[in-house]
C-alpha positions as CSV (number, residue, x, y, z in Angstrom):
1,X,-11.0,38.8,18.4
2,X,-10.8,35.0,18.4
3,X,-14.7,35.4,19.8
4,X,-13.5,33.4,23.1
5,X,-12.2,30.7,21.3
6,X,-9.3,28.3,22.4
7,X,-6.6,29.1,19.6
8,X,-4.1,27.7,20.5
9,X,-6.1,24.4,20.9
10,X,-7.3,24.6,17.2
11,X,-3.5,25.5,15.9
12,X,-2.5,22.3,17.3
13,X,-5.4,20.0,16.3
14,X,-4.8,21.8,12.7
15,X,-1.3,20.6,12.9
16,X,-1.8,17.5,14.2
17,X,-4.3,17.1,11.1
18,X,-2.1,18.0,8.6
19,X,0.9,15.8,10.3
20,X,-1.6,13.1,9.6
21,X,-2.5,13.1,6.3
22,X,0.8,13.0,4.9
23,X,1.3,9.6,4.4
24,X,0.2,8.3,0.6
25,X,-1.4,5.4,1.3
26,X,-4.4,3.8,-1.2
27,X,-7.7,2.8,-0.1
28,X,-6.8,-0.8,-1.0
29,X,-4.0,-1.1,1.3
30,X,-5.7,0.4,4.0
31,X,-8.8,-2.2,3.3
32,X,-6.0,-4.7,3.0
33,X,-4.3,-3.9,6.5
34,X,-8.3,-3.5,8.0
35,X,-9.5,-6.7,6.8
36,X,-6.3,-9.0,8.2
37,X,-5.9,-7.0,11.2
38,X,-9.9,-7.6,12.1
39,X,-10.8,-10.8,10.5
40,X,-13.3,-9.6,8.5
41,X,-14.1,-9.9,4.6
42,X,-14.0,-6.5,2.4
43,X,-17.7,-7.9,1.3
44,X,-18.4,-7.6,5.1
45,X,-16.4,-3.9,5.2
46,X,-18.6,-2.7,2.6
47,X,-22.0,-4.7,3.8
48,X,-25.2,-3.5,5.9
49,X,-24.0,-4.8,9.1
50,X,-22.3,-2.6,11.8
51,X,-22.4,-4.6,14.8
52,X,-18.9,-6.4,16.3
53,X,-15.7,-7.0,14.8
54,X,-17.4,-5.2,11.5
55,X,-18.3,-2.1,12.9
56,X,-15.1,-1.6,14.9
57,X,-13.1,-2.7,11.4
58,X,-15.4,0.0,9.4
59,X,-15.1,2.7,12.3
60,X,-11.1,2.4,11.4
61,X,-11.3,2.0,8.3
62,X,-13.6,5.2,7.8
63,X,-10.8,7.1,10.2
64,X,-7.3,6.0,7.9
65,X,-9.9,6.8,4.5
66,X,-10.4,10.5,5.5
67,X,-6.8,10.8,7.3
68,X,-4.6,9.6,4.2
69,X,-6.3,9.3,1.6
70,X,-9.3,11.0,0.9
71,X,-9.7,13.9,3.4
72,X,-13.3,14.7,2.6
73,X,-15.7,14.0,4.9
74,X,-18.7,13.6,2.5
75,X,-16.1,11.8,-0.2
76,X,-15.6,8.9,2.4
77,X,-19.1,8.6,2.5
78,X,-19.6,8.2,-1.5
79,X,-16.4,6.1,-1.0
80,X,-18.2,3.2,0.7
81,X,-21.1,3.3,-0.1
82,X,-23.3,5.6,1.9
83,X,-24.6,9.2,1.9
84,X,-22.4,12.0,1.6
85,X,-24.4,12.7,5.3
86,X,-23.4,9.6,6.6
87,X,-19.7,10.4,5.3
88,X,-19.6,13.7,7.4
89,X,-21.3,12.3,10.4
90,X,-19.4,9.3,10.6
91,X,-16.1,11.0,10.1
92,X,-17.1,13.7,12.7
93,X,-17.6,11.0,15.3
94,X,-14.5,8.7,14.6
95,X,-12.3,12.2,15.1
96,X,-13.7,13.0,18.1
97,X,-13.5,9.0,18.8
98,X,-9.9,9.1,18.2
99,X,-9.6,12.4,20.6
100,X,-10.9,11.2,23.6
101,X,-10.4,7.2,23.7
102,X,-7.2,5.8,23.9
103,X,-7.9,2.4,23.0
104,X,-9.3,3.4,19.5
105,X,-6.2,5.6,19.3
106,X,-3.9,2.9,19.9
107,X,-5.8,0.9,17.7
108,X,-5.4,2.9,14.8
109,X,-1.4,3.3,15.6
110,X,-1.3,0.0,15.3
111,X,-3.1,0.0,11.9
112,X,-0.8,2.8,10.9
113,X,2.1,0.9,11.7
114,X,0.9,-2.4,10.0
115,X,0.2,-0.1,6.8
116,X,3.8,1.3,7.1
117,X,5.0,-2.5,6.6
């Protein structure tokens, strides 16, 4: 018994995960593409400061990290600089993020495309 869950849903979020992380890209291309494609320094990436064109450069940033290169939630976290909690939860929201908004979707296609360049 799947306990009521939606299977078939989860198959194809599992696939669509794995499809995802397939591409071998480093963490200093990805910072690379982030940085040019949002104006932003990779002092300012890795700061304090959240708000803006910063946070919207770290909330991609964060996603690419866990989908092609790291893919561990609490790793990403370590990664740049925060708790492994912060990791988890921050990865956690950009998914569901990514899920439900289409303009941070098309966003990060467009990242993904720059990053195949």
């Amino acid at each position: 018994s799947n306990c009521g869950r939606d299977s078939d849903f989860d198959n194809s979020f599992n696939h669509k995960r794995i499809m995802e992380i397939k591409t071998p890209y480093t963490q200093k291309e990805i910072e690379r593409v982030i940085c040019r494609h949002f104006e932003v320094t990779k002092l300012q990436l890795h700061g304090r400061t959240n708000k803006g064109q910063i946070g919207e450069a770290k909330k991609a940033c964060y996603f690419l990290l866990y989908n092609h290169v790291i893919q561990n939630k609490s790793a990403v976290g370590q990664m740049v600089g925060r708790s492994n909690s912060s990791g988890i939860a921050i990865i956690e929201k950009m998914t569901e993020l990514y899920e439900f908004d289409k303009q941070f979707q098309s966003r990060i296609e467009r990242l993904r495309n720059e990053l195949k360049k």
